[in-house]
VOPAGU-2260 file (C-alpha; in pm, 1 decimal, decimal comma):
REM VOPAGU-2260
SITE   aa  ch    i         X         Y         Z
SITE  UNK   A    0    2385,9    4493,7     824,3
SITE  UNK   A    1    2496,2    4140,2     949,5
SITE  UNK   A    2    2866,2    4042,7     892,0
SITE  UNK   A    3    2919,3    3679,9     995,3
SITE  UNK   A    4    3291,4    3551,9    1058,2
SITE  UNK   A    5    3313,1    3178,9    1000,6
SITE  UNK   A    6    3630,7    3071,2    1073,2
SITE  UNK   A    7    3647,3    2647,8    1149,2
SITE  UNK   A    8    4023,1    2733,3    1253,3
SITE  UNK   A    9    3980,6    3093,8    1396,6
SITE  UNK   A   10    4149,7    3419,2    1369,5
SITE  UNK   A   11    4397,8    3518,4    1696,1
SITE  UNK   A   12    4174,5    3729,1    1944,6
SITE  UNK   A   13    4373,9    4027,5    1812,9
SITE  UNK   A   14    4223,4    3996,5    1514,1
SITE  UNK   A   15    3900,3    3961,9    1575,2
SITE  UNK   A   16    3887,3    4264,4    1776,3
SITE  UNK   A   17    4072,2    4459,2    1540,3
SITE  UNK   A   18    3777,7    4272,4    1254,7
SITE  UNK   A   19    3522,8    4408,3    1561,8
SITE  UNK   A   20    3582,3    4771,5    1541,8
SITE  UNK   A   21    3613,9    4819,4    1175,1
SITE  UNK   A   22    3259,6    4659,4    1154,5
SITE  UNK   A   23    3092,2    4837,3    1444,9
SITE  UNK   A   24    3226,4    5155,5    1393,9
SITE  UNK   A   25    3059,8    5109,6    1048,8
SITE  UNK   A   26    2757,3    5090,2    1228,9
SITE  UNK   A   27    2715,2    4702,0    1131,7
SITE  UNK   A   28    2632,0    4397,4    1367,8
SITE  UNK   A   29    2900,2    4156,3    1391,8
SITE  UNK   A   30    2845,9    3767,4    1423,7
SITE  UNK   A   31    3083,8    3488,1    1486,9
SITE  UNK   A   32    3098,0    3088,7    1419,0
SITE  UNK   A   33    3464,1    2976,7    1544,7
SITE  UNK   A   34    3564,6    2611,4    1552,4
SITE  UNK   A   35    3240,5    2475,6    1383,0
SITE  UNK   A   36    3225,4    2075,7    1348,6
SITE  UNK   A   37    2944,5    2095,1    1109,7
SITE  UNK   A   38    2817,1    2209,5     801,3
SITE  UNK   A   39    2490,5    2209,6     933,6
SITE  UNK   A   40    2584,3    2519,9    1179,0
SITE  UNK   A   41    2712,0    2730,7     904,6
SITE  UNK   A   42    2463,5    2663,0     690,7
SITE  UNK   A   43    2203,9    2843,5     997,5
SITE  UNK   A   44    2500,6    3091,7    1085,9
SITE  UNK   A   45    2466,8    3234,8     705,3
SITE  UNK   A   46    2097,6    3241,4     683,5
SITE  UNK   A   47    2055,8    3585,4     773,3
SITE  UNK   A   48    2417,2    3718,7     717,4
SITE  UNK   A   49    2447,8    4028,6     458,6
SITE  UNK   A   50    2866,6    3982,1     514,4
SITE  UNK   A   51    3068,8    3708,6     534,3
SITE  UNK   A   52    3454,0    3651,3     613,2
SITE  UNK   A   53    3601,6    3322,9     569,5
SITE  UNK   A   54    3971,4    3187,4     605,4
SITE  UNK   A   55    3974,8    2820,7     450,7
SITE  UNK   A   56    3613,8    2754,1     500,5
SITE  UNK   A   57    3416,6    2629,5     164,5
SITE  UNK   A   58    3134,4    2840,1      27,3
SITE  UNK   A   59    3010,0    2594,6    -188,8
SITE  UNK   A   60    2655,5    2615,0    -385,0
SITE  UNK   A   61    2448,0    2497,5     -44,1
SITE  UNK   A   62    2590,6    2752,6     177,9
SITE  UNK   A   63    2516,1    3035,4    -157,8
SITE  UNK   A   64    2164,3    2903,2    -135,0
SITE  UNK   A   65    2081,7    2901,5     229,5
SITE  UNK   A   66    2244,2    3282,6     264,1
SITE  UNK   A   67    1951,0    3448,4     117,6
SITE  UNK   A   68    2063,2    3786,0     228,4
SITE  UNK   A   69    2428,8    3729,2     146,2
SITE  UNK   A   70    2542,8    4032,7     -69,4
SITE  UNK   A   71    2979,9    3998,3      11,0
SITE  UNK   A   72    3220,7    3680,7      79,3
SITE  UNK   A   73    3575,9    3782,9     138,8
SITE  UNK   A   74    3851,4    3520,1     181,8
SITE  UNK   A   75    4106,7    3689,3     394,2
SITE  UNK   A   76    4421,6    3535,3     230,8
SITE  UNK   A   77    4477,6    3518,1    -171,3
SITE  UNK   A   78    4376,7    3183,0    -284,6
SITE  UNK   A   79    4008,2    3177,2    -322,6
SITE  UNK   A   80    3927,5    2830,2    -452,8
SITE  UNK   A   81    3684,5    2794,5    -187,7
SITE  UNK   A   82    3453,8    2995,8    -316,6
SITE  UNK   A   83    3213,5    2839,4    -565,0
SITE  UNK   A   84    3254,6    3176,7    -744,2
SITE  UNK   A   85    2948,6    3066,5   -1056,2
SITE  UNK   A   86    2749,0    2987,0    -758,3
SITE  UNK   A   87    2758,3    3328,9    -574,6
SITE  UNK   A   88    2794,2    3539,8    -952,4
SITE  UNK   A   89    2452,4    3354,5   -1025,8
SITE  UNK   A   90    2288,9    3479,6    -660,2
SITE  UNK   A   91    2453,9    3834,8    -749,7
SITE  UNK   A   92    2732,1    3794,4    -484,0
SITE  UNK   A   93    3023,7    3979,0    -463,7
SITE  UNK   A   94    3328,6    3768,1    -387,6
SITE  UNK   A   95    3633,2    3917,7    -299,2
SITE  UNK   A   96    4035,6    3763,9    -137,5
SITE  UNK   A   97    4279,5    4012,9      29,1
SITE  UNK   A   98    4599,3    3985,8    -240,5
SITE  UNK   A   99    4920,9    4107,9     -63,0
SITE  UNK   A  100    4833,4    4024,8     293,3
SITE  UNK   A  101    4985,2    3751,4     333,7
SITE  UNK   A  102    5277,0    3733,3     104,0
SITE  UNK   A  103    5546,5    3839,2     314,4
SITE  UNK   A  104    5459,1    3553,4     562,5
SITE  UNK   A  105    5447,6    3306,3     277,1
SITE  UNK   A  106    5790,4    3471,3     135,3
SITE  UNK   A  107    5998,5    3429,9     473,6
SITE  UNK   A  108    5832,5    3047,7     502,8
SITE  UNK   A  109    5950,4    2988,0     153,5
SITE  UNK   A  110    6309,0    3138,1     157,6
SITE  UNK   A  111    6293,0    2938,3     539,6
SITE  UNK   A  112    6249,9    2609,6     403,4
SITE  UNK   A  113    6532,9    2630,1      74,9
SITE  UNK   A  114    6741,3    2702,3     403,8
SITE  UNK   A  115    6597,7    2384,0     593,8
SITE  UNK   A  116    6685,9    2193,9     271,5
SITE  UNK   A  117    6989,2    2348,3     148,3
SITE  UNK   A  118    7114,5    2235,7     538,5
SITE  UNK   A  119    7008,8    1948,0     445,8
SITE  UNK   A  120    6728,2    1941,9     742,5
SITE  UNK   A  121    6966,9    2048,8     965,2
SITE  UNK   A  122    7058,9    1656,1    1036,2
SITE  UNK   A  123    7482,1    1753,0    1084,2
SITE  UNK   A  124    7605,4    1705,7     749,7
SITE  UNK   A  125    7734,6    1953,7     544,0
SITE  UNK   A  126    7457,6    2152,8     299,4
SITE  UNK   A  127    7537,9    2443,4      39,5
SITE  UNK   A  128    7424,0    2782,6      46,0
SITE  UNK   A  129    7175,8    3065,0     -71,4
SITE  UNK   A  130    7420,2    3346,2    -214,9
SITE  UNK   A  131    7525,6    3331,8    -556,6
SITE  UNK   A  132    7233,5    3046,3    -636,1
SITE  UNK   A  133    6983,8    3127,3    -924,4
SITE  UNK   A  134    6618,1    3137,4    -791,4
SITE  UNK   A  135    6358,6    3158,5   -1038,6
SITE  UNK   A  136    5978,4    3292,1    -962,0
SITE  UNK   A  137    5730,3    3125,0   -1146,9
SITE  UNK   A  138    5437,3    3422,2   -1118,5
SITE  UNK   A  139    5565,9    3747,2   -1047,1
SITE  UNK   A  140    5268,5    3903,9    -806,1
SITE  UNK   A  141    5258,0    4012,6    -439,4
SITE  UNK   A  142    5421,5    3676,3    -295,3
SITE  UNK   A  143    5678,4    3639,7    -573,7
SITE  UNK   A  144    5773,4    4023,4    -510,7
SITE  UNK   A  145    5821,7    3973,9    -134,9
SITE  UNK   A  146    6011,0    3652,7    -207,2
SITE  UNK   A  147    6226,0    3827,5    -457,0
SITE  UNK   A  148    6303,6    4113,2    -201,3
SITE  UNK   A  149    6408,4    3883,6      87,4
SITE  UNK   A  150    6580,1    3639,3    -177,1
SITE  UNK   A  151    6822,6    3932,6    -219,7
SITE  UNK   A  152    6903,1    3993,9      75,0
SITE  UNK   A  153    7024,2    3634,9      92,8
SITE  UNK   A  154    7287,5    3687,5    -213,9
SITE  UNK   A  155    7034,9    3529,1    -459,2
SITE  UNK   A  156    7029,7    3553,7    -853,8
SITE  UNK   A  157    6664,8    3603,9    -882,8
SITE  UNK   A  158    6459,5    3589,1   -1252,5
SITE  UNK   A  159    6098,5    3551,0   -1276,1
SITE  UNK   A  160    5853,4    3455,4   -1557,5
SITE  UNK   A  161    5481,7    3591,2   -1589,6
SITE  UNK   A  162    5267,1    3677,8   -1831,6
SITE  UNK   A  163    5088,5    3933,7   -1697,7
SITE  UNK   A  164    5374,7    4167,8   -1584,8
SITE  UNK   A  165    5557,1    4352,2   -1794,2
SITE  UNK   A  166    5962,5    4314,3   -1851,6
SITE  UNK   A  167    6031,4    4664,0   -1729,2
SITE  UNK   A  168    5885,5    4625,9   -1341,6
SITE  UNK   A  169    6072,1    4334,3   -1277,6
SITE  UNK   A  170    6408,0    4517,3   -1415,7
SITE  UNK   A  171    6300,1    4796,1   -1198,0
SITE  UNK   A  172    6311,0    4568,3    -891,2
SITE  UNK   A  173    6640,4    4423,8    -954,5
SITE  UNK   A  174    6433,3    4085,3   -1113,7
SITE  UNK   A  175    6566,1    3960,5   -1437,0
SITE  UNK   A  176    6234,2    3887,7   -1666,6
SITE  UNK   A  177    6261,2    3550,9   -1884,2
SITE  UNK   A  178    6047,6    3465,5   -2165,4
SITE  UNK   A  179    5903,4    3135,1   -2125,9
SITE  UNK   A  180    5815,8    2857,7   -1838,4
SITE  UNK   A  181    6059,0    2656,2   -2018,8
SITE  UNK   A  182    6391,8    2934,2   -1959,9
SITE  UNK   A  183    6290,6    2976,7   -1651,1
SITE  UNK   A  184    6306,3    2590,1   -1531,5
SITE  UNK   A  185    6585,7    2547,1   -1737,9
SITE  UNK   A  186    6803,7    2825,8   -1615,5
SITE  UNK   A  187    6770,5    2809,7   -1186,5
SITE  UNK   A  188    6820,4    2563,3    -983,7
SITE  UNK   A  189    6600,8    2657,6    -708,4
SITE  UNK   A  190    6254,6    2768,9    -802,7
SITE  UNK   A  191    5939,4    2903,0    -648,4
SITE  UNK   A  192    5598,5    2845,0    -740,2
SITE  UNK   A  193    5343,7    3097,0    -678,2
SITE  UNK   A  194    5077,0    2999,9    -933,4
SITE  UNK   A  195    4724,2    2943,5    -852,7
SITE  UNK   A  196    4516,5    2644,4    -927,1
SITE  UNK   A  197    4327,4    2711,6   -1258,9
SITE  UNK   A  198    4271,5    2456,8   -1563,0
SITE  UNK   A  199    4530,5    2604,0   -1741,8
SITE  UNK   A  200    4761,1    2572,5   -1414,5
SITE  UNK   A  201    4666,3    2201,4   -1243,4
SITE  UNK   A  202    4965,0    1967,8   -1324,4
SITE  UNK   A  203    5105,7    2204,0   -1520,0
SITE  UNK   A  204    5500,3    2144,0   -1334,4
SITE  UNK   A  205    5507,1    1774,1   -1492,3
SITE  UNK   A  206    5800,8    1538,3   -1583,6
SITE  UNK   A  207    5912,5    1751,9   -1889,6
SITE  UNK   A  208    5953,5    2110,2   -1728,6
SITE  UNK   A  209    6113,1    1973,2   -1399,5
SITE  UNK   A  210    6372,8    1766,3   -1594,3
SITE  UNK   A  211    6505,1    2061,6   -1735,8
SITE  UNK   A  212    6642,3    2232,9   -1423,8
SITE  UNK   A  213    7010,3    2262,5   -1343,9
SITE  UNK   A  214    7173,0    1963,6   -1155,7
SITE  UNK   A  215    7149,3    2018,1    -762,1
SITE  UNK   A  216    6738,2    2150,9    -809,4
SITE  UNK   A  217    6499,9    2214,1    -549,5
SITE  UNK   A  218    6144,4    2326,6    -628,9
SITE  UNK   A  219    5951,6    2505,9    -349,0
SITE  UNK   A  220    5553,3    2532,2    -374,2
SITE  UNK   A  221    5373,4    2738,7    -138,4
SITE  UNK   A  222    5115,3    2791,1    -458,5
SITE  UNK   A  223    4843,2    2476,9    -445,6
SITE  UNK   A  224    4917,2    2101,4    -478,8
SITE  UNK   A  225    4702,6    2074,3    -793,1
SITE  UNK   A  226    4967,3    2256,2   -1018,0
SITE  UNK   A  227    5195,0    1985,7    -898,3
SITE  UNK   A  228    5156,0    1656,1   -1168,3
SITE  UNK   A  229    5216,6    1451,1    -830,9
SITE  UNK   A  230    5282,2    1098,2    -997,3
SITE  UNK   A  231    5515,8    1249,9   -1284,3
SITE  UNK   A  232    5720,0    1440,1    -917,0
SITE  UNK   A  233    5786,8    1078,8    -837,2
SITE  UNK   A  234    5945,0     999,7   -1171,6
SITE  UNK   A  235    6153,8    1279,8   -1198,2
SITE  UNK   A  236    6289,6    1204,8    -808,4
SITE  UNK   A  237    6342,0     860,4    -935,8
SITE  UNK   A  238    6585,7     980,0   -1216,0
SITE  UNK   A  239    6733,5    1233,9   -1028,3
SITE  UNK   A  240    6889,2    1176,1    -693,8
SITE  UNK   A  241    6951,5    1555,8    -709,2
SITE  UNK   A  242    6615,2    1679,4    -690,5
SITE  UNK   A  243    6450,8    1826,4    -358,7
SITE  UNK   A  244    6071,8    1942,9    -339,3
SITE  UNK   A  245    5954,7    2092,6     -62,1
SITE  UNK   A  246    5587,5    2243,1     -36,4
SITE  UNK   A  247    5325,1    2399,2     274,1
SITE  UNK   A  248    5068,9    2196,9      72,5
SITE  UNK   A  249    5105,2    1814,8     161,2
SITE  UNK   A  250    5064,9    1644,8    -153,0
SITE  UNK   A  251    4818,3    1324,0    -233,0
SITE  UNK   A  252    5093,3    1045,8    -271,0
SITE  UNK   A  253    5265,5    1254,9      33,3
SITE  UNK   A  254    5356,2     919,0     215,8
SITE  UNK   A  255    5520,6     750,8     -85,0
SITE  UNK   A  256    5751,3    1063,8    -120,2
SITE  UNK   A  257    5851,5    1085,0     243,3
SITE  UNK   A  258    5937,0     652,0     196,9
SITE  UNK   A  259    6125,5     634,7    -100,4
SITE  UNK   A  260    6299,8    1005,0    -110,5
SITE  UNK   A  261    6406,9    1062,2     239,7
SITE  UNK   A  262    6634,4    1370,8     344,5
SITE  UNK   A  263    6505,1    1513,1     -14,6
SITE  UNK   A  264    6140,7    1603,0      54,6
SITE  UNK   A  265    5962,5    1795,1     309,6
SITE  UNK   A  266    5604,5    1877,6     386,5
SITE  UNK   A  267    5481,5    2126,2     647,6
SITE  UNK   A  268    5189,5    1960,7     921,9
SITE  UNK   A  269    4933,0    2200,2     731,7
SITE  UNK   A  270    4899,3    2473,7     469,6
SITE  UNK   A  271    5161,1    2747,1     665,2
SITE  UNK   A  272    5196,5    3030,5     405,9
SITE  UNK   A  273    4990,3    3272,8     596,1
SITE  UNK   A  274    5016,7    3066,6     957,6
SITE  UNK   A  275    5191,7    3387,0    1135,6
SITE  UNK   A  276    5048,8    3653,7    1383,9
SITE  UNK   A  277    5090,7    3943,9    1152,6
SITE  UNK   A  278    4963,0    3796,7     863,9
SITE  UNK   A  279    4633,3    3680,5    1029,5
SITE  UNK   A  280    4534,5    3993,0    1190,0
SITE  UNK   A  281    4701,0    4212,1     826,7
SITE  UNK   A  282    4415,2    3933,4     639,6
SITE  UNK   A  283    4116,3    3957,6     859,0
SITE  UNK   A  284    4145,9    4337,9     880,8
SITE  UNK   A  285    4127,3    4406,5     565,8
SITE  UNK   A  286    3820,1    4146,1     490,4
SITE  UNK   A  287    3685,0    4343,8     743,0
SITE  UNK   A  288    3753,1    4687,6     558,7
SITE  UNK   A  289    3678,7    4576,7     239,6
SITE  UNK   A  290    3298,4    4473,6     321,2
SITE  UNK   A  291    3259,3    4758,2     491,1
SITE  UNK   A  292    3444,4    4969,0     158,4
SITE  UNK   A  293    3179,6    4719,9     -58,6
SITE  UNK   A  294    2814,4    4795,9     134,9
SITE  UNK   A  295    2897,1    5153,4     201,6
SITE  UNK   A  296    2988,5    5324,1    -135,2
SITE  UNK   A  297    3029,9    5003,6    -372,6
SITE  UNK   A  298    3416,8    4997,7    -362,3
SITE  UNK   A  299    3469,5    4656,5    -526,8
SITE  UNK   A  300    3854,0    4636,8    -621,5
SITE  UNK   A  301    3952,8    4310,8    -543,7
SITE  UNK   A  302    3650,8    4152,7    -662,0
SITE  UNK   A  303    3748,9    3788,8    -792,5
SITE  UNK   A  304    3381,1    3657,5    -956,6
């Protein structure tokens, strides 16, 4: 068995060697592609690949196609949109992420930059702080957990809002559950999205949930810029001088933000959620484990397609 790693931006060295001795002491071959500046060379990498691990690099319909022995694709980080996930379900693909990984990394970058903002970018006026401020999670899974644990330890009031978790773990946790999208904007001034893109999802935090949050608001997305409704952002920043957003995730109109709401928005050079040391070698370990889990006795847990 063949397990490619195609990685355009590639994991530390630690990584790969840790990603190197799960695989070979499984008795597999492992193949890498680092720093590729063409589709062209992944599309030969994957021809006769049984494995593949990817970070940000798109498995669209083409690359499906030309991997004729392709049986697992694991994304080592949580999002997964790309992964054409009809494409490999119709090839009878397994597609898998690595949920949890990450999410302390993305938790101390999102607590980092409410502090960057709160300090009002640390340019020598006076800011506010953290403790005794209500933070509200919008999607209560492994990186709304970790952000709720280290938003304690700041002083925070934390309440969260999703569907899919019931009332009595987020009590448990010292997380006050709310009922709707709507109470949850309404009631905290600083809130976190951790949503992923979905049709349900994309522009979902428009002009009418954002204009109900408290006076002094800052919204933090370390989710996916879709959710965002980007032009209805600048209309609510337009009526509200008090109104920060903040995101890893550069939006599209990112340059008519940064002009006309200086000192109130902030974007990160590139998606940084999962940009740490830990959380690169935590991600591309368990890709690594989780093929090997998948081809050797059909363990399949975090299958996404």
């Amino acid at each position: 068995m063949k397990v490619l790693v195609a990685t355009d931006k590639p994991f530390a060295a630690v990584a790969v060697n840790g990603i190197r001795q799960v695989v070979e002491a499984a008795g597999f071959e492992l193949a890498l592609l680092e720093k590729y500046t063409e589709k062209a060379q992944l599309l030969d990498a994957v021809k006769d690949a049984n494995a593949i691990i990817i970070r940000s690099d798109i498995i669209d319909a083409e690359v499906v196609e030309a991997a004729k022995n392709l049986k697992i694709v694991v994304r080592a980080g949580a999002g997964y949109d790309n992964i054409d996930l009809a494409a490999c379900t119709a090839k009878g693909i397994v597609a898998m992420n690595t949920p949890g990984q990450n999410a302390n990394a993305v938790a101390e970058l999102a607590l980092g930059m409410m502090v960057f903002m709160a300090r009002n970018q640390y340019n020598g006026t006076s800011g506010t702080e953290l403790m005794g401020k209500k933070l509200g999670i919008h999607a209560y899974g492994n990186v709304g957990r970790n952000i709720a644990r280290v938003a304690k330890g700041f002083g925070m009031e934390v309440c969260a809002f999703d569907a899919y978790v019931k009332p009595e773990v987020m009590q448990a946790e010292g997380v006050t559950p709310v009922a709707s999208v709507e109470e949850l904007y309404s009631s905290c001034q600083y809130l976190s999205i951790n949503i992923p893109a979905t049709p349900e999802t994309k522009k979902s935090i428009n002009h009418a949930l954002l204009t109900k949050m408290p006076k002094g608001a800052m919204l933090v997305n370390t989710a996916r810029k879709e959710v965002i409704n980007e032009e209805e952002l600048v209309k609510v920043m337009e009526e509200r001088p008090d109104f920060k957003y903040v995101s890893d995730i550069a939006p599209d109109n990112k340059a008519e933000l940064l002009e006309k709401f200086e000192g109130r928005v902030f974007f990160t050079p590139k998606k940084m959620g999962a940009q740490t040391a830990e959380a690169n070698i935590n991600a591309g370990i368990a890709a690594a484990k989780q093929i090997v889990g998948f081809l050797k006795d059909g363990v399949d847990r975090f299958r996404v397609n």
